[in-house]
N, CA, C and O atoms as a GROMACS GRO file, in nm:
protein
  456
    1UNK      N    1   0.352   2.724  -1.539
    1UNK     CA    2   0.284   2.762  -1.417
    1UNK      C    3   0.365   2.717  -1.295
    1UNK      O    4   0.375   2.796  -1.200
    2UNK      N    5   0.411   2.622  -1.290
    2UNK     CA    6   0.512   2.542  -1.243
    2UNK      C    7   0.614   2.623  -1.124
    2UNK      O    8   0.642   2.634  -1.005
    3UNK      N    9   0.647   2.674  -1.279
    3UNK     CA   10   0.771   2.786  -1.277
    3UNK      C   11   0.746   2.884  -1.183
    3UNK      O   12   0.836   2.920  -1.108
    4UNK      N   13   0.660   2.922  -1.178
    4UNK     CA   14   0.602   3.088  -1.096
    4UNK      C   15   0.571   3.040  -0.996
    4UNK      O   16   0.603   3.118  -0.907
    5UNK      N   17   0.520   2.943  -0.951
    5UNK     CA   18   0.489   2.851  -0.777
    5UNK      C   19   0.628   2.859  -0.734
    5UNK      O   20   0.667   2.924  -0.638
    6UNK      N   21   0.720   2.771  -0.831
    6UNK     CA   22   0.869   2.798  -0.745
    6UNK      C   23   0.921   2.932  -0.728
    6UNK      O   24   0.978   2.965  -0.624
    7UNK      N   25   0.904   3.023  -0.837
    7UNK     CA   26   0.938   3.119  -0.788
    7UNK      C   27   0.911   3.227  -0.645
    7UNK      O   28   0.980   3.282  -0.559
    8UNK      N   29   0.772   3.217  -0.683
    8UNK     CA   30   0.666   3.281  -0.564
    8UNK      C   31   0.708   3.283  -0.438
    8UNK      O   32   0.729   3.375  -0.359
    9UNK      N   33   0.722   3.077  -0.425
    9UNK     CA   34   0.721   3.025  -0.298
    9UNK      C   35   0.850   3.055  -0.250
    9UNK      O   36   0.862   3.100  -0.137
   10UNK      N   37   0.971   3.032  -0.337
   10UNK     CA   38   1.130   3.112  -0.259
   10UNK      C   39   1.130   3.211  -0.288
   10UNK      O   40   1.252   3.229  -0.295
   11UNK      N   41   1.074   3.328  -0.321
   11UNK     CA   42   1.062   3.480  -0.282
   11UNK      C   43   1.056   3.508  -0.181
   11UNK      O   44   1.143   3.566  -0.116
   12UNK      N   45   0.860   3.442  -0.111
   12UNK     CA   46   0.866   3.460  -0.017
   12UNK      C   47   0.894   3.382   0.112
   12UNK      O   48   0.844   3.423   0.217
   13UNK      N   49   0.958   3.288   0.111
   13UNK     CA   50   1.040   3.240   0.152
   13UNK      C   51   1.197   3.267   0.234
   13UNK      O   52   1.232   3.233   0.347
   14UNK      N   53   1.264   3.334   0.139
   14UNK     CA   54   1.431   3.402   0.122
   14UNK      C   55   1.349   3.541   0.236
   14UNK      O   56   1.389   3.565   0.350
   15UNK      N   57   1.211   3.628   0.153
   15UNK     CA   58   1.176   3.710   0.253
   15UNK      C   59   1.131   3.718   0.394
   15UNK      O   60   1.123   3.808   0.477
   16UNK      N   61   1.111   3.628   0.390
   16UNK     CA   62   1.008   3.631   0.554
   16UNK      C   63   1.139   3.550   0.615
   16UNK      O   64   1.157   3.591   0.730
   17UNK      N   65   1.236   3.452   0.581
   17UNK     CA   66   1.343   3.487   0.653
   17UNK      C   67   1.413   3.552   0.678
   17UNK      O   68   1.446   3.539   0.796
   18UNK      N   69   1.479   3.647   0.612
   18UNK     CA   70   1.549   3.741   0.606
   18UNK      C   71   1.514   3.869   0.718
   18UNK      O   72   1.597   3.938   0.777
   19UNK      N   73   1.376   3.876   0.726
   19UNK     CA   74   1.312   3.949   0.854
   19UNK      C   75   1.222   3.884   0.959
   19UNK      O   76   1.121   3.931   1.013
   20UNK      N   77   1.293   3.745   0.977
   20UNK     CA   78   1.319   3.692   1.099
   20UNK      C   79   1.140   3.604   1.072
   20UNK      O   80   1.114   3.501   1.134
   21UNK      N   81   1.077   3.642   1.011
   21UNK     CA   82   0.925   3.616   1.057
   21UNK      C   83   0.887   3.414   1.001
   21UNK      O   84   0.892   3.374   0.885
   22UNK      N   85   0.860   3.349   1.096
   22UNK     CA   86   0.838   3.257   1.091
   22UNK      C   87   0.721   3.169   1.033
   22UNK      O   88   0.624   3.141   1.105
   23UNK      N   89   0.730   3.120   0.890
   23UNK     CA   90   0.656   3.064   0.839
   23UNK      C   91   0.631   2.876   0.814
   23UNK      O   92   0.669   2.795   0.899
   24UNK      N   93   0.589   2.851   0.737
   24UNK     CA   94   0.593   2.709   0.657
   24UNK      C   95   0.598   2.708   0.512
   24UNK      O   96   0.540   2.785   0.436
   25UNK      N   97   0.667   2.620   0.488
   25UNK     CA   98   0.731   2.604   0.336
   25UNK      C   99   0.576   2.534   0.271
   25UNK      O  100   0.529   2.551   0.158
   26UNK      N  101   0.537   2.479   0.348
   26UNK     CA  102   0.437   2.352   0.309
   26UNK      C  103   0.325   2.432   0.278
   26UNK      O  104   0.254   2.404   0.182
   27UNK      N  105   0.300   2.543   0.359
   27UNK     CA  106   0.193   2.608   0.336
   27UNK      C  107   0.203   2.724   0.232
   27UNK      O  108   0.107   2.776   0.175
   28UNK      N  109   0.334   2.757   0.214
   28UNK     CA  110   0.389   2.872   0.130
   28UNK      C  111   0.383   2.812  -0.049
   28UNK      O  112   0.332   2.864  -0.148
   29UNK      N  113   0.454   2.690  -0.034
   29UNK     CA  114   0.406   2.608  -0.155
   29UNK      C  115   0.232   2.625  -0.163
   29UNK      O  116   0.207   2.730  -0.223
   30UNK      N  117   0.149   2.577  -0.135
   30UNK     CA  118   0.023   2.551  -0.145
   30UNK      C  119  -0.078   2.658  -0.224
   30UNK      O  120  -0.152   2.651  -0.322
   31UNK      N  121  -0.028   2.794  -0.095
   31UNK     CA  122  -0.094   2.872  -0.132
   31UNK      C  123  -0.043   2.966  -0.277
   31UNK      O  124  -0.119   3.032  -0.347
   32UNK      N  125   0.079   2.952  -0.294
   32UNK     CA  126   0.102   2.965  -0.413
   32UNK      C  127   0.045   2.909  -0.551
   32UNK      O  128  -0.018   2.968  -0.639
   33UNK      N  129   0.083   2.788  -0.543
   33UNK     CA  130  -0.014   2.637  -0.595
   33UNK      C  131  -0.180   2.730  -0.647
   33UNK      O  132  -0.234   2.714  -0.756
   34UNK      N  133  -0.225   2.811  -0.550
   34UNK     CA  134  -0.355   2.796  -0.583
   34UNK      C  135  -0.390   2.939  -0.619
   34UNK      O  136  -0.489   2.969  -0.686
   35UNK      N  137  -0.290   3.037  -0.562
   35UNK     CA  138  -0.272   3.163  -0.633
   35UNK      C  139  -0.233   3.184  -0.766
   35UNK      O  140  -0.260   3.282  -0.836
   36UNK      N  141  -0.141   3.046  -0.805
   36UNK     CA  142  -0.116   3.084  -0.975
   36UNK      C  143  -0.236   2.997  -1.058
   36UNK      O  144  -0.248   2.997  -1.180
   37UNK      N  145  -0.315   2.931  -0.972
   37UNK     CA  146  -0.425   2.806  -1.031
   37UNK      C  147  -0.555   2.956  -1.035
   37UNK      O  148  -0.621   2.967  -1.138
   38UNK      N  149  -0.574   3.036  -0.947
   38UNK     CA  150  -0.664   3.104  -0.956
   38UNK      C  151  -0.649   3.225  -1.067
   38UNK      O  152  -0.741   3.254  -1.144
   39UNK      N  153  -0.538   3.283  -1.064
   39UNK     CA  154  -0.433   3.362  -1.188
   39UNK      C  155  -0.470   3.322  -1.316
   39UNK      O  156  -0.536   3.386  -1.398
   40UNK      N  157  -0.425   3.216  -1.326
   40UNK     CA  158  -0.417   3.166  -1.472
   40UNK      C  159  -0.518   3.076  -1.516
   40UNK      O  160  -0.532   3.077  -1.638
   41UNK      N  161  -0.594   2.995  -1.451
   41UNK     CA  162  -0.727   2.931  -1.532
   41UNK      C  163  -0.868   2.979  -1.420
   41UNK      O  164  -0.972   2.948  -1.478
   42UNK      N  165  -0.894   3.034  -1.302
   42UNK     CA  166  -0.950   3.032  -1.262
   42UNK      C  167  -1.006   2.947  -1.153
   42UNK      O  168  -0.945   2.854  -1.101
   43UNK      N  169  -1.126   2.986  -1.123
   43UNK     CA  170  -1.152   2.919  -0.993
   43UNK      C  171  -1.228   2.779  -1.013
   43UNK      O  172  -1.242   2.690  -0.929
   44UNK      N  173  -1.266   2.781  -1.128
   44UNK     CA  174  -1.309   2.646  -1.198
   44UNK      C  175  -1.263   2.535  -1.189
   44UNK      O  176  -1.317   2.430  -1.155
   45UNK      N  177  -1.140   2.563  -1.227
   45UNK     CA  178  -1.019   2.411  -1.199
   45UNK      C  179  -0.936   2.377  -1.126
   45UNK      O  180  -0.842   2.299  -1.143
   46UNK      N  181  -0.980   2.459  -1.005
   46UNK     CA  182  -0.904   2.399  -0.857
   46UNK      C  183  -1.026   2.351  -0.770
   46UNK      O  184  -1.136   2.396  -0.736
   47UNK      N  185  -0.938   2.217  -0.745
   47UNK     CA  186  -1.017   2.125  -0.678
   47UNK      C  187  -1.027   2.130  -0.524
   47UNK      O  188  -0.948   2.078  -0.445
   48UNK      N  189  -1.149   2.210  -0.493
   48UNK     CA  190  -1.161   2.257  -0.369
   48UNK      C  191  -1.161   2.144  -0.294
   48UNK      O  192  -1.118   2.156  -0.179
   49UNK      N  193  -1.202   2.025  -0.336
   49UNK     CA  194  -1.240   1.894  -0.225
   49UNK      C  195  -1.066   1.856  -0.222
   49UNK      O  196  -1.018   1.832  -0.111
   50UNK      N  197  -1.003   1.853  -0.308
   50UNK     CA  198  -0.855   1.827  -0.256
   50UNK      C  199  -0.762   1.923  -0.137
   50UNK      O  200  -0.668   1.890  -0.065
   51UNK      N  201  -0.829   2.047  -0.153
   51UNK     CA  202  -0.787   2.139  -0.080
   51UNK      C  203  -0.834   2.182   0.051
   51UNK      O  204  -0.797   2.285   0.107
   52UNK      N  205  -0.936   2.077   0.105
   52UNK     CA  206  -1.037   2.060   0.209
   52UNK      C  207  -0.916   1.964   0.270
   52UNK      O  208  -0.879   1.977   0.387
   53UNK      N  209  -0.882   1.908   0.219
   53UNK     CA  210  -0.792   1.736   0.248
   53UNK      C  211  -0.668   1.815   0.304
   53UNK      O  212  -0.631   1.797   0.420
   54UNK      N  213  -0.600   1.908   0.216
   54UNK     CA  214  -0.431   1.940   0.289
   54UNK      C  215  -0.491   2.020   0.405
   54UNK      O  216  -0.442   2.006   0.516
   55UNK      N  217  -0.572   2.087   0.391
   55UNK     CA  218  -0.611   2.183   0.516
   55UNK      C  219  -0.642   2.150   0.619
   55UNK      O  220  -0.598   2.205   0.720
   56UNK      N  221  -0.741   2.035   0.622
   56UNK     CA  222  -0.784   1.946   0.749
   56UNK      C  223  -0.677   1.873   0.814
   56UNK      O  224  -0.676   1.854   0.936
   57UNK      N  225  -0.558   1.819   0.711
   57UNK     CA  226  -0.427   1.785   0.742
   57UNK      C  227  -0.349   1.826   0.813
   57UNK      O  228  -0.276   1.762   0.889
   58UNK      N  229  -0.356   1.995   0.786
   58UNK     CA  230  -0.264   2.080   0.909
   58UNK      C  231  -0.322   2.075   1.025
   58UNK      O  232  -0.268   2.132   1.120
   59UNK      N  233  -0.427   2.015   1.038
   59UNK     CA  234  -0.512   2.010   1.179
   59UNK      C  235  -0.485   1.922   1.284
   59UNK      O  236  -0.463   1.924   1.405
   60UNK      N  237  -0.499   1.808   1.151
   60UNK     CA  238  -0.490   1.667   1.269
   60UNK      C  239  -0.376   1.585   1.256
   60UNK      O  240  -0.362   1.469   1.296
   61UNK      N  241  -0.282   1.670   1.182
   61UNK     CA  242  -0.155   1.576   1.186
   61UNK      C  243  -0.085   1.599   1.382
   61UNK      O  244  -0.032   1.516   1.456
   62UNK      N  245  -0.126   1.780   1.408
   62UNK     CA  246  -0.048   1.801   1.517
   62UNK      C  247  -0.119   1.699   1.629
   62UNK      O  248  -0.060   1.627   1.709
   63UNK      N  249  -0.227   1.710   1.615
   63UNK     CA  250  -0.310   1.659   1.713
   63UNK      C  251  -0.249   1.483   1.740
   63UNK      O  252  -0.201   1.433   1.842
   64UNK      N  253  -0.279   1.412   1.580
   64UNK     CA  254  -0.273   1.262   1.578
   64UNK      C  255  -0.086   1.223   1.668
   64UNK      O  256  -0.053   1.130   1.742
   65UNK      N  257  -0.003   1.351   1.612
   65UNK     CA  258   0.128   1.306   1.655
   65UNK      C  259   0.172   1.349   1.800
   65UNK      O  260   0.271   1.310   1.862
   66UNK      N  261   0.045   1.464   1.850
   66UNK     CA  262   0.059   1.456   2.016
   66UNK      C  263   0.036   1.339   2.089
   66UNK      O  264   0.118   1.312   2.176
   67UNK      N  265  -0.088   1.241   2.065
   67UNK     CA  266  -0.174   1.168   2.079
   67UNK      C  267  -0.053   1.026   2.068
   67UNK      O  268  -0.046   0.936   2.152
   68UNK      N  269   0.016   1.035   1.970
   68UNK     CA  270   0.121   0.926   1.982
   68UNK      C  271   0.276   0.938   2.046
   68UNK      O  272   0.351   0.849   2.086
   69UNK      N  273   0.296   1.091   2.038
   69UNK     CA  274   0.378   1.113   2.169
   69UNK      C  275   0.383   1.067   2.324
   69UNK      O  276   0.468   1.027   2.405
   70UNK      N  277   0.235   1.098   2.319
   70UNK     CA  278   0.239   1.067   2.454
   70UNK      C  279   0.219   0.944   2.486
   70UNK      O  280   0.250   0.904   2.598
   71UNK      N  281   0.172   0.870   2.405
   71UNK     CA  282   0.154   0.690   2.454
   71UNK      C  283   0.319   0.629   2.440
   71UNK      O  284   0.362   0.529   2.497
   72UNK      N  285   0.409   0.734   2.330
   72UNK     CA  286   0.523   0.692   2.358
   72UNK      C  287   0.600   0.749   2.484
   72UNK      O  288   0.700   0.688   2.524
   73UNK      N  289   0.557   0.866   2.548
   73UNK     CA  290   0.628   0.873   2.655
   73UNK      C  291   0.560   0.816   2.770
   73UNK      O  292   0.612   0.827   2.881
   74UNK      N  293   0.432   0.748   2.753
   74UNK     CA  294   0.368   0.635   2.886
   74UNK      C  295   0.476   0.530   2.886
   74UNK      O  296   0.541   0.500   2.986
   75UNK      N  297   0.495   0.464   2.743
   75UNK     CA  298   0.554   0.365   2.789
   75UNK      C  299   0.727   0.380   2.780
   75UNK      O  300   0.788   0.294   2.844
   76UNK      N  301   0.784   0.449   2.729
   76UNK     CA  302   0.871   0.475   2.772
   76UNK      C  303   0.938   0.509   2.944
   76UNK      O  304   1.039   0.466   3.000
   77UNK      N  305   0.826   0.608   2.991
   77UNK     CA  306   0.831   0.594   3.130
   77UNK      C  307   0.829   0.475   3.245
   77UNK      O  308   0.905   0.449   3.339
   78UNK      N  309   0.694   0.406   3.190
   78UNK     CA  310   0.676   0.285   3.269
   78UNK      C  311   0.799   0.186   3.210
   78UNK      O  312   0.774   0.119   3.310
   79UNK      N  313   0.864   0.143   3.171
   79UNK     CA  314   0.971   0.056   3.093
   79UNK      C  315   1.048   0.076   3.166
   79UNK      O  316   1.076  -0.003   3.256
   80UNK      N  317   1.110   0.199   3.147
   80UNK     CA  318   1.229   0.263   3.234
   80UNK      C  319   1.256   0.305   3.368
   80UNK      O  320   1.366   0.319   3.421
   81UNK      N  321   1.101   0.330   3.435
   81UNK     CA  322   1.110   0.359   3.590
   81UNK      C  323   1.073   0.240   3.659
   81UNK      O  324   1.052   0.233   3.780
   82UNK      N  325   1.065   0.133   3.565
   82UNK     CA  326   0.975  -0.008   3.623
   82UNK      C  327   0.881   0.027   3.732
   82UNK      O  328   0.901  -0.012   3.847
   83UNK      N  329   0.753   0.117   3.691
   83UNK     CA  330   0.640   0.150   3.733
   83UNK      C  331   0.644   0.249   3.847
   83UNK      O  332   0.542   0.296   3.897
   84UNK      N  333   0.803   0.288   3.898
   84UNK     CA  334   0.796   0.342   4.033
   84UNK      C  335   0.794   0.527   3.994
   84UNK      O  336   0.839   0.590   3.897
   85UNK      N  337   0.743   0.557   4.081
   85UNK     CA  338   0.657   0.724   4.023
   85UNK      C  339   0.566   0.749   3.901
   85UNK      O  340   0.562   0.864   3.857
   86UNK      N  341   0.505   0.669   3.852
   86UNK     CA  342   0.450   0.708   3.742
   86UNK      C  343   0.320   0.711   3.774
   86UNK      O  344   0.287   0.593   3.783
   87UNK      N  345   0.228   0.780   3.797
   87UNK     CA  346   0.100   0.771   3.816
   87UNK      C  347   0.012   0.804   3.703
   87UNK      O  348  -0.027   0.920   3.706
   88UNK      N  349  -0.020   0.748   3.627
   88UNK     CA  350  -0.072   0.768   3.510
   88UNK      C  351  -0.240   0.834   3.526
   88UNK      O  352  -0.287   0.896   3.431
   89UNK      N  353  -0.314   0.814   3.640
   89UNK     CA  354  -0.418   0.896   3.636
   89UNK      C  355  -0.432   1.056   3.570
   89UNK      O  356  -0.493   1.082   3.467
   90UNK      N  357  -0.369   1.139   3.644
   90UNK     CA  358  -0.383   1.235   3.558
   90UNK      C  359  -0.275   1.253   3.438
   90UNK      O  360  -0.212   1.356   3.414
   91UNK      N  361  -0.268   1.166   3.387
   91UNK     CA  362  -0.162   1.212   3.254
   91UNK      C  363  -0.279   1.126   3.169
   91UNK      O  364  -0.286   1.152   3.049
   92UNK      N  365  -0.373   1.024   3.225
   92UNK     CA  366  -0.476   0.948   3.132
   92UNK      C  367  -0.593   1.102   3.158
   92UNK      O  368  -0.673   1.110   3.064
   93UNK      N  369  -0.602   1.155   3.208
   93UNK     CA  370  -0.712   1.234   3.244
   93UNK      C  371  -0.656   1.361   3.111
   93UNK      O  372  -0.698   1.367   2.996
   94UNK      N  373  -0.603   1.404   3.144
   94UNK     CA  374  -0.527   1.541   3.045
   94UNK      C  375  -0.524   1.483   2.879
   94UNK      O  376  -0.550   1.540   2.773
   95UNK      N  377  -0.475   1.330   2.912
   95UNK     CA  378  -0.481   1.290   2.751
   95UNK      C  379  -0.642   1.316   2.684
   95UNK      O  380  -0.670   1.368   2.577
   96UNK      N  381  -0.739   1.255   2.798
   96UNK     CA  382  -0.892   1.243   2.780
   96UNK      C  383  -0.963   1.381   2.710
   96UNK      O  384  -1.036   1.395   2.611
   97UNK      N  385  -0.910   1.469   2.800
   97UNK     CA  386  -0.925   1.656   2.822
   97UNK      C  387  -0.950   1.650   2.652
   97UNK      O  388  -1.056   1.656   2.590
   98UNK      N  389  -0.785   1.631   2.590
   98UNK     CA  390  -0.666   1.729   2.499
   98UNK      C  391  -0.747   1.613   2.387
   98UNK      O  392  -0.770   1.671   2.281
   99UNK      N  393  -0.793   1.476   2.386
   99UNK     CA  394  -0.854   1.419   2.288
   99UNK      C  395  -0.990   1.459   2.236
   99UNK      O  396  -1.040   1.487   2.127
  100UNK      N  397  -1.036   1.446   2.389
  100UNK     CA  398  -1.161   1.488   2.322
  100UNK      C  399  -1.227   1.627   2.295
  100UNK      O  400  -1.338   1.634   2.243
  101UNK      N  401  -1.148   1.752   2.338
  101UNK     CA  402  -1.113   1.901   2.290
  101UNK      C  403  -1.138   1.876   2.109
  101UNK      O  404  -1.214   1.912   2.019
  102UNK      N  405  -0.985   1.765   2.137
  102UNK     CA  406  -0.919   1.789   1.974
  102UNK      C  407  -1.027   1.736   1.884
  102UNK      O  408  -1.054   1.812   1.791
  103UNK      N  409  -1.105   1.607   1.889
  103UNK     CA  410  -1.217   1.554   1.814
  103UNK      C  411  -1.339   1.647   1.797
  103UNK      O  412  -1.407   1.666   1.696
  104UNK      N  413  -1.349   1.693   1.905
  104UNK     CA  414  -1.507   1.797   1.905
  104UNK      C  415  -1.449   1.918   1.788
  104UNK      O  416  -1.531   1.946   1.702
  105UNK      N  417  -1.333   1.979   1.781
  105UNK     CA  418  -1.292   2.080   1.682
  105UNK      C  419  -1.256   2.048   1.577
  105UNK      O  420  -1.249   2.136   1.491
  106UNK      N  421  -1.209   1.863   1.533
  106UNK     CA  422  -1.205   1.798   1.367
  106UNK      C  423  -1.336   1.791   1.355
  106UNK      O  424  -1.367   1.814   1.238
  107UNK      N  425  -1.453   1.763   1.440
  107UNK     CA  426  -1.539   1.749   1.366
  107UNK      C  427  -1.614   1.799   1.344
  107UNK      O  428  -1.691   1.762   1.256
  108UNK      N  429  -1.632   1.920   1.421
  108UNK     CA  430  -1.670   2.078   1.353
  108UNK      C  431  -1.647   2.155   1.264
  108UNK      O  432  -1.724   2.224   1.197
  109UNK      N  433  -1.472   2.138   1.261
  109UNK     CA  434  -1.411   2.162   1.097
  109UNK      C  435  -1.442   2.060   0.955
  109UNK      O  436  -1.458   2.096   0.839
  110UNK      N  437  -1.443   1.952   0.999
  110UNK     CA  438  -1.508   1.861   0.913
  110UNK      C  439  -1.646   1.889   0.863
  110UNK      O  440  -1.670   1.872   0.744
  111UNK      N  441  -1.736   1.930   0.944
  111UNK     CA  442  -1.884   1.944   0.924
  111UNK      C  443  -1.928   2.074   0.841
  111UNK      O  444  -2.016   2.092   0.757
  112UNK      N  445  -1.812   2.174   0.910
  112UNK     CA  446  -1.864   2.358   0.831
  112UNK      C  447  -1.770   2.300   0.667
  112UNK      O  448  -1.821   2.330   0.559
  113UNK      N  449  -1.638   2.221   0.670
  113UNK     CA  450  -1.574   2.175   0.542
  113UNK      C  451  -1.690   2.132   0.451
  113UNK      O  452  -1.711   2.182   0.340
  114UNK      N  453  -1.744   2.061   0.493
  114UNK     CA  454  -1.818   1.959   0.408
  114UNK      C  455  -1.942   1.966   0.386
  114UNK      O  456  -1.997   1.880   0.316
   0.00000   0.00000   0.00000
C-alpha cells in the first residue's frame, strides 16, 4: 500500500509541477495516505481523530509561526533601533486584531471538528 502512496504522491507531484500549478507535498502525501486507506480496506480503518489532528495543524501552525514572527521582529527592532522609531501601539493593536481573528476561527474549527 505503501508503494502506491509513493507512487500517487510523485505522479502528482512531477504533474502539477510540470504545469506550473502550486501545491504541497505534505498535503499530497496525506491525501494519498487516505485515498489508498479508503481503496483498499475502507473507511473503517482510518482514523478520523488522527486526521482531525494533521488538518487542524495546517491551520495553526501558520497562525502560531506568525504570532512568533512577530514578537521576533518586536524585539529585534527594539534591540537594534535602541527604542528610537518603534512605536509598538499599533503593531500591539494589529497583533491583538490577527490573534484574536485567528483563535475565534481554531475554535470554531475545533468545535464543528469535534
Amino acid at each position: 500500500m505503501m508503494l502506491s502512496v509513493g507512487i500517487a504522491s510523485f505522479l502528482f507531484i512531477v504533474t502539477s509541477s510540470f504545469f506550473g500549478v502550486p501545491i504541497s507535498g505534505t498535503h499530497t502525501v496525506v491525501g494519498a495516505l487516505i485515498g489508498a486507506g479508503l481503496a483498499g480496506l475502507g473507511s473503517q480503518y482510518i482514523s478520523w481523530s488522527q486526521l482531525r489532528r494533521i488538518v487542524l495543524s495546517w491551520f495553526v501552525s501558520p497562525v502560531l509561526s506568525s504570532f512568533l514572527c512577530f514578537c521576533l521582529m518586536i524585539l529585534v527592532a527594539v534591540t537594534t533601533l535602541n527604542g528610537v522609531g518603534v512605536n509598538l501601539k499599533p503593531r500591539l493593536f494589529n497583533l491583538t486584531f490577527i490573534s484574536g481573528t485567528a483563535f475565534c476561527l481554531i475554535t470554531y474549527m475545533v468545535i464543528i471538528l469535534i
